[in-house]
C-alpha positions in Angstrom: 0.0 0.0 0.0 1.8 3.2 -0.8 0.8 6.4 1.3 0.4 9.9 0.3 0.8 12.7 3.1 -0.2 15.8 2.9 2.1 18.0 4.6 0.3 21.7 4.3 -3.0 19.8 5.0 -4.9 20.9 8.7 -5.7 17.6 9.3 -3.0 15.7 11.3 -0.4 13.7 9.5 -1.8 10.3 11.7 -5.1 10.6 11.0 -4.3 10.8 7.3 -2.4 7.7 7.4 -5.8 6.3 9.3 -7.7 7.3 6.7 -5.7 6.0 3.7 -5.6 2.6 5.5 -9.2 2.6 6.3 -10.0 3.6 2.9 -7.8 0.5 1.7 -9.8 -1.8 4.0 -13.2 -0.1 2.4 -12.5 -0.3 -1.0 -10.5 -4.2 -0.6 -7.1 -3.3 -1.4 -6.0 -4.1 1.3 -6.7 -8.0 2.0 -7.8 -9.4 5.6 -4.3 -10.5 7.1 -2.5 -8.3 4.9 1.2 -7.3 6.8 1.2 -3.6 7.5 4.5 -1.6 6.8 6.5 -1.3 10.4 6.5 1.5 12.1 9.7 2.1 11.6 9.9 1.7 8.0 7.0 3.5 7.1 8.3 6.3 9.3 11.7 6.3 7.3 9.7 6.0 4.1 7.6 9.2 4.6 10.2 11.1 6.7 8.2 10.9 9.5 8.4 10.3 13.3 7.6 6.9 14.5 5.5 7.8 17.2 3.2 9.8 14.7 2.6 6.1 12.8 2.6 4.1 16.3 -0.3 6.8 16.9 -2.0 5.8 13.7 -1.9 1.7 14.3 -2.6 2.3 18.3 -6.3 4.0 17.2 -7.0 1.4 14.5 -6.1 -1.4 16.5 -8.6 0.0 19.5 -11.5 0.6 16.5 -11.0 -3.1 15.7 -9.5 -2.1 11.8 -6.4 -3.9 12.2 -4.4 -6.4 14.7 -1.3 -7.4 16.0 0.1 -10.8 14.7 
C-alpha cells in the first residue's frame, strides 16, 4: 500500500495515514491479514516520526480495523 501525506493539509499527518488505511480496507485493497509496513519503515519511508505512525496503528487497532500478529 503506498501512502500519500499531505504536509500543508490541517488535518493531522496520523489521521491521514488512518484514513488512507481505512479507505484501503473499504474499498478491498487491502486484503484481511495483509502485513502492515512497520513503524519504523513506514516512518523512514515518509520522513516521519515513528510515534506519529505508532499513533496511527494504536487507534485502528482499538477501532478493531487492524491487529497485531
Amino acid at each position: 500500500m503506498q501512502f500519500i501525506i499531505n504536509h500543508s493539509s490541517m488535518e493531522p499527518i496520523y489521521e491521514q495515514i488512518m484514513g488512507q488505511i481505512r479507505s484501503g480496507i473499504a474499498k478491498g485493497t487491502m486484503k484481511e491479514g495483509e502485513a502492515l509496513p512497520s513503524v519504523r519503515a513506514l516512518a523512514v519511508e515518509l520522513s516521519i516520526n515513528p510515534n506519529t505512525i505508532q499513533k496511527a496503528y494504536s487507534i485502528l487497532e482499538q477501532n478493531g480495523y487492524i491487529y497485531p500478529v
